[in-house]
Steps between C-alpha positions, in 0.01 A plus 500: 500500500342486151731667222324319234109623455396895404685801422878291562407169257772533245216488178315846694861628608603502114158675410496755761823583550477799278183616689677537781801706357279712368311520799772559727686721255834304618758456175609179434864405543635327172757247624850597365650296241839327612715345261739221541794772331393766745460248770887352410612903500355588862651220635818433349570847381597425141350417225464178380426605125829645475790327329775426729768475239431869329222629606248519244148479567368112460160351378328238769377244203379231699562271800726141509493300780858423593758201376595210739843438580574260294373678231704789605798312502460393177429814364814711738709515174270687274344728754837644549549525128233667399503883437238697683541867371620673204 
């Protein structure tokens, strides 16, 4: 089987592609866009931008991987300490 050579190579593929949906007069399916919040809600059924302490609506600023233990041992004192809301 030869999937490489002719109308399938991926260079003619990308150049006729819109030939044929014209051609055909099929409507191309956009892909829907999934997000890792929506994704999180489906599952899980809550969302994970809301504050579990009062409520409010929170603001996803960035992404930090995780402490190791020790670290987190170290640090058990002023994580309990510290004031989240309000």
């Amino acid at each position: 089987m030869v999937r490489y050579y002719g109308f399938l190579s991926p260079a003619k593929r990308r150049l006729l592609e819109e030939v044929v949906y014209i051609i055909t007069e099929t409507v191309r399916k956009t892909a829907m866009q999934i997000t890792w919040r929506g994704m999180y809600q489906r599952l899980l059924k809550i969302d994970p931008l809301k504050c579990v302490l009062c409520g409010s609506q929170m603001r996803f600023t960035g992404l930090k991987r995780g402490y190791r233990l020790a670290e987190l041992v170290l640090m058990h004192e002023p994580l309990a300490r510290m004031r989240w809301c309000g």
